[in-house]
N, C-alpha and C positions, 0 to 999 in steps of 0.2 A: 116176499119183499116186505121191507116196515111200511109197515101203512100212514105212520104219523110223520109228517115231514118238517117235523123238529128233529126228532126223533133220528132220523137219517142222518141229516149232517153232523149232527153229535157223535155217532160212534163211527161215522169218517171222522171227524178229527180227531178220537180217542185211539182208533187207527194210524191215522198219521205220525201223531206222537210216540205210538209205539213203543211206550213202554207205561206197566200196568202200576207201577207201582210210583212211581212219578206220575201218574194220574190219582190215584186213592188219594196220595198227599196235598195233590192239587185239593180236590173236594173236600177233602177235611178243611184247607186252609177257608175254602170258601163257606163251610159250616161254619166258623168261626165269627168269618166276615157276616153272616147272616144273623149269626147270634147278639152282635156287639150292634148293629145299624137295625136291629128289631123291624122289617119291614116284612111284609108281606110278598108273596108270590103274587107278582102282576101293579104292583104298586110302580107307580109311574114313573118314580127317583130309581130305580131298581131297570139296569139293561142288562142282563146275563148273553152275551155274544156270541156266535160262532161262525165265525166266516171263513166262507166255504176255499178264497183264495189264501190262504194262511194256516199253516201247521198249527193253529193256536186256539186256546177259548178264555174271553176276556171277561171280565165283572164291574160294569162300570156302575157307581153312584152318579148321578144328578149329571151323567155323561163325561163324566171323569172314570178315565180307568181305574182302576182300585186297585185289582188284581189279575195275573197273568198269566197262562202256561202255554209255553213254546217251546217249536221243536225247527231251529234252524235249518234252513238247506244243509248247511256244515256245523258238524259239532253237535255239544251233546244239549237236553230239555235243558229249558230256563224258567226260572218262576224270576215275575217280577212284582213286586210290592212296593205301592206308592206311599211316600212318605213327604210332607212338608219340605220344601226348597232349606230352609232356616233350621230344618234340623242337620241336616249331612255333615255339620262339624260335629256331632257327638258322635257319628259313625267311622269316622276318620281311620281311627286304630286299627279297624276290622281293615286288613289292608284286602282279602279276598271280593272285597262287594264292589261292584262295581255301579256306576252312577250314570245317568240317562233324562233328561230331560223330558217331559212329556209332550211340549211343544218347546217352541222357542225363545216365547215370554211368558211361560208358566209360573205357577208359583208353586210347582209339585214337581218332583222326581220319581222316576222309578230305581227300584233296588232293583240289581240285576246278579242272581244266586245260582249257578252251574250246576246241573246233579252232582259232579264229584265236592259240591261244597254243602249237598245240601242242609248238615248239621246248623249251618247259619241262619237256615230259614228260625230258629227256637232260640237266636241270642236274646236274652231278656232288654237289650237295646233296642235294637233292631224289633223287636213285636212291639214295643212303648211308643215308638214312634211310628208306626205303620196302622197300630188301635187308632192313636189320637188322631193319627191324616182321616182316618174313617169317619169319624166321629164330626170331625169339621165336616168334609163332606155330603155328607147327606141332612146338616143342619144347614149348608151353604144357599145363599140365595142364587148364587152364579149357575153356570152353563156351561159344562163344555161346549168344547169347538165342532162337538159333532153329531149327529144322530144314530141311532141305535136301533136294532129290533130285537124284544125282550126274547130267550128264550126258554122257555118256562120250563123246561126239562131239563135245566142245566139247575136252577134251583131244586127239581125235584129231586137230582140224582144226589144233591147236596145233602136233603134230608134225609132221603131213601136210601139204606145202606145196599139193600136186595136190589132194588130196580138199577143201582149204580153199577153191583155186579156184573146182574143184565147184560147192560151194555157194555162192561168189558168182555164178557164172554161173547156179545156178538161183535165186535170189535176185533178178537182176537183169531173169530172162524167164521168167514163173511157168508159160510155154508148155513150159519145157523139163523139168517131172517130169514126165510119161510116161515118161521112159526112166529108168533105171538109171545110179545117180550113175557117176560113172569111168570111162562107156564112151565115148562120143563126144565128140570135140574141140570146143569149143564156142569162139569169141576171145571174150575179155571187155573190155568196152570201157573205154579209160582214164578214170580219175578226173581229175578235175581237178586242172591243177597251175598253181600261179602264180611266173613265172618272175621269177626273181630277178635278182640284181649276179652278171658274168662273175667266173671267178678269180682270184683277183689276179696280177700280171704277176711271183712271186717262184718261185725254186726249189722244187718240190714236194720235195725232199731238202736241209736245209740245216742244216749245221756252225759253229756260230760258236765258232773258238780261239782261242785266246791265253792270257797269260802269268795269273797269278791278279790280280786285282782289279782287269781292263781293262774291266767292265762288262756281261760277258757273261751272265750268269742276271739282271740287271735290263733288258737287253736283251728279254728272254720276257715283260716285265711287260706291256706294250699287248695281248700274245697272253692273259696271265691272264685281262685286262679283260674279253675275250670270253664270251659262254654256253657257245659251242661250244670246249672248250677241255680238256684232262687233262695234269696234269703228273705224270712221274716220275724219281725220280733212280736212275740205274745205279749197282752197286756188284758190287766180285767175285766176290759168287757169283749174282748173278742171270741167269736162267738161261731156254729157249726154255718149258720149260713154266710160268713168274709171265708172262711177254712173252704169250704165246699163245695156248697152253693146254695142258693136261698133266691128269693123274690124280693126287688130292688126297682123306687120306683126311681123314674128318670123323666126330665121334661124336652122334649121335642117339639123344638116350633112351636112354645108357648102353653102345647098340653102335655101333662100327667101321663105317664103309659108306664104299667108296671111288666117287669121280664125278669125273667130267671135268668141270673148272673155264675159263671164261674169261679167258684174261689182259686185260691193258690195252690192249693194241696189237688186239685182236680186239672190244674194245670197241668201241674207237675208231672204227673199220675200219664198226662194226655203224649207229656214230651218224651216221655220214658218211651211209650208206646212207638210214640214214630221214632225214634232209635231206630229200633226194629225195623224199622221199612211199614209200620200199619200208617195208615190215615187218620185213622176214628177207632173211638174204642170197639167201639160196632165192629169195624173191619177185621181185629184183634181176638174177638170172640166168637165171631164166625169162622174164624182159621180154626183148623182140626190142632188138638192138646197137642200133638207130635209135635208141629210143622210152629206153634205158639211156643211152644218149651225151646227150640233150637233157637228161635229167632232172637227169644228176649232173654236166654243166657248168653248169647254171644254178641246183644248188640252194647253202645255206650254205655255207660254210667248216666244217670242222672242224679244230682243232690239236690234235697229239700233240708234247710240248713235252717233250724228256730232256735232262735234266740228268745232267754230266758223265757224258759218254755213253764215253768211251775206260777208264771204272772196271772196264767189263763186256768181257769177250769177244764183240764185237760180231758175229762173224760164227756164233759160235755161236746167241748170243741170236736173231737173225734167222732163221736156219737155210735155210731150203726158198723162203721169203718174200724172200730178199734179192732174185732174179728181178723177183719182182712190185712193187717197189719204185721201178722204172723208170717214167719218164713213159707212155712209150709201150707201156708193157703194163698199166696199171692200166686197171679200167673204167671205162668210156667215153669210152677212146681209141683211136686207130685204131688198134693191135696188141693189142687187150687181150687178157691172160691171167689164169685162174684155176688153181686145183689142188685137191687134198684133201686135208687135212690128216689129221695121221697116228693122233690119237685119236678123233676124232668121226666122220672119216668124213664129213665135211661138204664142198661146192665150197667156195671162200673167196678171194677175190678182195681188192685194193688199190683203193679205188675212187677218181677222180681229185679228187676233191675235198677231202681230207684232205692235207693238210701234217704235215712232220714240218719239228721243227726241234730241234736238238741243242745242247749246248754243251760246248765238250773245253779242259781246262784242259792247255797244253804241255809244263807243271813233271812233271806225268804221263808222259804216253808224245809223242814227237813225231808229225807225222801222217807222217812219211817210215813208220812203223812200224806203222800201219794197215793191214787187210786191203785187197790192193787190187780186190778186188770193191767191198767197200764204198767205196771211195775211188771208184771210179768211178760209183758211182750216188749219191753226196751231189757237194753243192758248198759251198764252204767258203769263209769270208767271218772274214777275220783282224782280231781286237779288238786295237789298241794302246797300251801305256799313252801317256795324251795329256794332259800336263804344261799345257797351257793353260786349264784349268777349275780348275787349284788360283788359289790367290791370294797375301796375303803376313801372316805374322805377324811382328809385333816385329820387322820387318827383314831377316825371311829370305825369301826368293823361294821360295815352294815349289816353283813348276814348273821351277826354274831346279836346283833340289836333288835333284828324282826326275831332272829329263836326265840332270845328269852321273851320278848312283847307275846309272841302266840302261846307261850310254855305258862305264862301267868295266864290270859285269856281263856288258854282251857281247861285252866286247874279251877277260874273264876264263873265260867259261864258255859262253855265248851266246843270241842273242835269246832264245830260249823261255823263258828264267827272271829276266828279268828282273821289273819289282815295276811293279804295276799303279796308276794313279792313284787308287785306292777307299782303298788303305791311308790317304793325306792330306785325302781327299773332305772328310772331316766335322772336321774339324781348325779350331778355333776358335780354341783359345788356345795360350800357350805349352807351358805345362802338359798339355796335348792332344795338342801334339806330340810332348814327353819319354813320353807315355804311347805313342804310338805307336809310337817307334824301341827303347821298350825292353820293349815284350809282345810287340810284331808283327814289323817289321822285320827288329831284330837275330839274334831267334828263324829267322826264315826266312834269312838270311843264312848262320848259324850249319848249318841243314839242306842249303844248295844248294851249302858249300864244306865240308861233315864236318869241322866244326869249324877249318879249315884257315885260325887267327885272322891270321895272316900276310895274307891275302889281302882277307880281311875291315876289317882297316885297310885298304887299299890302298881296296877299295869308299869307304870312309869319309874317307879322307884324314887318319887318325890315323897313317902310316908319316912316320917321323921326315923324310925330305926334301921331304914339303909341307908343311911349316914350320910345323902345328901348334904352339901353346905346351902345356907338357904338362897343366896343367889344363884344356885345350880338344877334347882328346881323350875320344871317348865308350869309344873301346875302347883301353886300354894295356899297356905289357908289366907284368909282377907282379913276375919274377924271372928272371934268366937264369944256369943254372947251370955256370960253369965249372969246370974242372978242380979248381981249389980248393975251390967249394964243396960240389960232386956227394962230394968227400974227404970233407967234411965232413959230410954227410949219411950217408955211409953207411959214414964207415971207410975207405973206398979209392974209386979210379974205376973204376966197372965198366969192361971191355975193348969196344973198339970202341965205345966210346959219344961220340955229336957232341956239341956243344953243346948242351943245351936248353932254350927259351924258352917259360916259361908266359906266359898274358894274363887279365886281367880288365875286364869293364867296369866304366866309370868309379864308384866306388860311389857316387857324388852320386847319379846317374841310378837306379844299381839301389833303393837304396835311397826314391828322391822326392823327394829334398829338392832341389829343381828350382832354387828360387832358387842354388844354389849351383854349377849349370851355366850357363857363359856363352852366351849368344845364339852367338858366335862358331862355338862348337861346332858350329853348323850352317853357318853363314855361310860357316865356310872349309874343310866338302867342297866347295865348287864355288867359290870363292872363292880363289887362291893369293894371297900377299902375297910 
């Protein structure tokens, strides 16, 4: 018989619920919850429940439920996750969840998620507002409505990935307490899993660059579509411990407590995993490489989707992970590798099912200038700008107008900077267009030549020998100061001084008054007469 009588009614309720693998998920979700409310085993805001008349085991903060797993008389396990009353209008869409008051004048809801839905438990919504209900919570001065007895084994089994086992194994053969939890190896028989759509046939590493406005971050948009899906954008200082994970302090009730945080890429990594039916990465790595390989090639997809990914020191950001990043070393594939990470002390693995996919704008850094570790474990798929999705206003060919504009730029400077077909995408009218070339355009023009307006006509075809008329130029000279006039400016000509040529655009255009720029103006950059 179990001798600790915590211990008992725990793997009857993991009994009850009767089924192994909507328990693991249970405890990972509760690892989670432990991890983000930084509390200790046996701290007083902390009631981990199991009550004996109820198919279920609950997680209350500050005597508020938190978290749930049930097994109704009818029907199939339930996880519930409390979230703020005030959020349930952002969950709306999700039409699968269902909504539950905690009491009756609550100011908290339970989410209520079916096994056959359980993919919902990882909408990136739905965790935002289930963190933040936590977080209030356990800073909350209030009370629930009810008392609690902590049970200390239900945290344990959270941290414990073996002693969780444990108790599924005695849970699953009520022959096996006679002995002594943790001593003998027992196998536990797989849970059921139903096997899904293979991989998709795309780079598990993949770069899409190119010049700004070739379509690349709307490119990620079919990947948003998805449930299974997290996007972030890179920027310079971001860093392996936001990616990761790192030590992050946080004030609780007026003190300091520093805790080891999960980044997004560890998230992600973690969501991939329950696909598959694991809980915890633990759970994941402790499965036999067979029983790993089947799970997590046939379970969902999940995307990790970064945006302009060349902003960040890529090889920093990755760090130790760049390795594990490889096809052939993520789990459940035939080279797989793991490692341990350098804060938690945790295995942590890349599992093959997760996709990443990037986006590198070239006006940035070129990819000849990428780490080339990382160039060798991504593959890169180049966006270019593509002149045949514009159309024609008032007579001007727009795809005819961005060719030649890219065709000077890379004869001037070179492919990577040239101008992407998004800047004219949405260009309806004339007016639209003058709005374009003189916020967007000429702006960017003006950044990719350091003002260097000599050149900048020439893009334009405002240099006096493509026969612009001079009202039909968008960019003109202002004043050219010679010898006599530089006198006259300043008294004398300064020494060693050349010619010089100021410019302005055309003030029709800066100013708006549009009707009094001619169509031409566009007509004959690409247009010689």
């Amino acid at each position: 018989m179990l001798t600790d009588t915590q211990q008992q009614p725990l793997v009857e309720r993991i009994r009850d619920i009767g089924h192994a693998e909507a328990v693991r998920r249970f405890f990972g979700l509760l690892k989670e919850l432990i991890d983000i409310v930084n509390l200790p085993n046996g701290d007083a805001r902390l009631a981990f429940v199991v009550k004996p008349d109820k198919s279920s085991i609950t997680a209350n903060i500050n005597f508020f439920q938190a978290l749930r797993i049930q097994k109704p008389r009818r029907g199939e396990v339930e996880y519930h996750l409390t979230i703020k009353k005030s959020y349930q209008d952002r969950l709306k869409s999700i039409e699968e969840l269902v909504f539950e008051p905690l009491t009756e004048k609550s100011d908290y809801l339970a989410v209520i998620i079916g096994q056959s839905n359980v993919h919902l438990l990882y909408q990136p919504a739905l965790r935002t507002c289930w963190e933040d209900c936590l977080l209030e919570l356990v800073e909350s001065t209030k009370r629930g409505p009810h008392l609690a007895r902590h049970n200390a084994d239900v945290y344990r089994a959270a941290e414990d990935e073996a002693f969780l086992s444990e108790l599924i194994r005695l849970a699953d053969d009520p022959t096996l307490g006679d002995r002594v939890l943790n001593e003998d190896s027992v196998e536990e028989p797989g849970g059921e899993y139903e096997t899904g759509p293979k991989l998709p046939s795309q780079p598990h590493n993949l770069i899409l660059f190119g010049p700004p406005g070739t379509g690349k971050t709307f490119a990620l948009q079919p990947y948003l579509r998805e449930q299974n899906s997290n996007l972030i954008t890179f920027h310079p200082s971001y860093s392996y411990e936001e990616f990761v994970e790192g030590i992050r302090p946080e004030v609780i009730n007026g003190q300091i407590s520093y805790r080891i945080r999960r980044g997004i890429f560890h998230k992600a990594c973690l969501s991939a995993i329950q696909q598959a039916g694991y809980g915890t990465m633990a759970d994941c790595l402790n499965d036999s490489p067979e029983t790993r390989r089947q799970k997590l090639q046939k379970a969902p997809v999940h995307y990790l989707l970064i945006d302009e990914v060349n902003r960040a020191n890529v090889a920093s950001v990755f760090g130790d992970l760049i390795t594990l990043l490889e096809s052939d070393k993520r789990l459940g594939s035939e080279n797989e590798l793991w490692l341990t990470l350098p804060y938690s002390q945790e295995r942590f693995g890349v599992p093959i099912n997760l996709f990443v996919i990037g986006t590198m704008n070239t006006t940035d850094r070129s990819i000849a200038l990428l780490d080339i570790a990382l160039r060798r474990r991504f593959s890169f798929r180049e966006m270019r700008p593509d002149p045949t999705v514009l159309g024609e206003i008032d007579g001007i060919q727009l795809g005819q107008l961005l060719r030649t504009i890219n065709e000077r730029i890379e004869c001037l400077l070179d492919r990577d900077h040239q101008i992407g077909h998004a800047y004219l995408t949405n260009v309806e009218t004339y007016a639209q267009l003058c709005d374009a070339f003189r916020d967007r355009i000429i702006p960017l023009l003006q950044e990719y030549f350091f003002n260097d307006w000599a050149k900048i006509q020439l893009i334009l075809g405002d240099n006096q020998a493509w026969g612009k008329e001079p009202d039909q130029r968008l960019v003109w000279i202002k004043k050219k100061y010679t010898a006599n006039a530089t006198s006259k400016l300043f008294g004398e000509v300064p020494d060693a001084m050349d010619e010089v040529v100021t410019y302005e655009i055309n003030p029709n255009l800066q100013q708006g008054d549009y009707a009094l720029v001619p169509v031409e103006s566009f007509i004959r950059i690409y247009q010689k007469l």
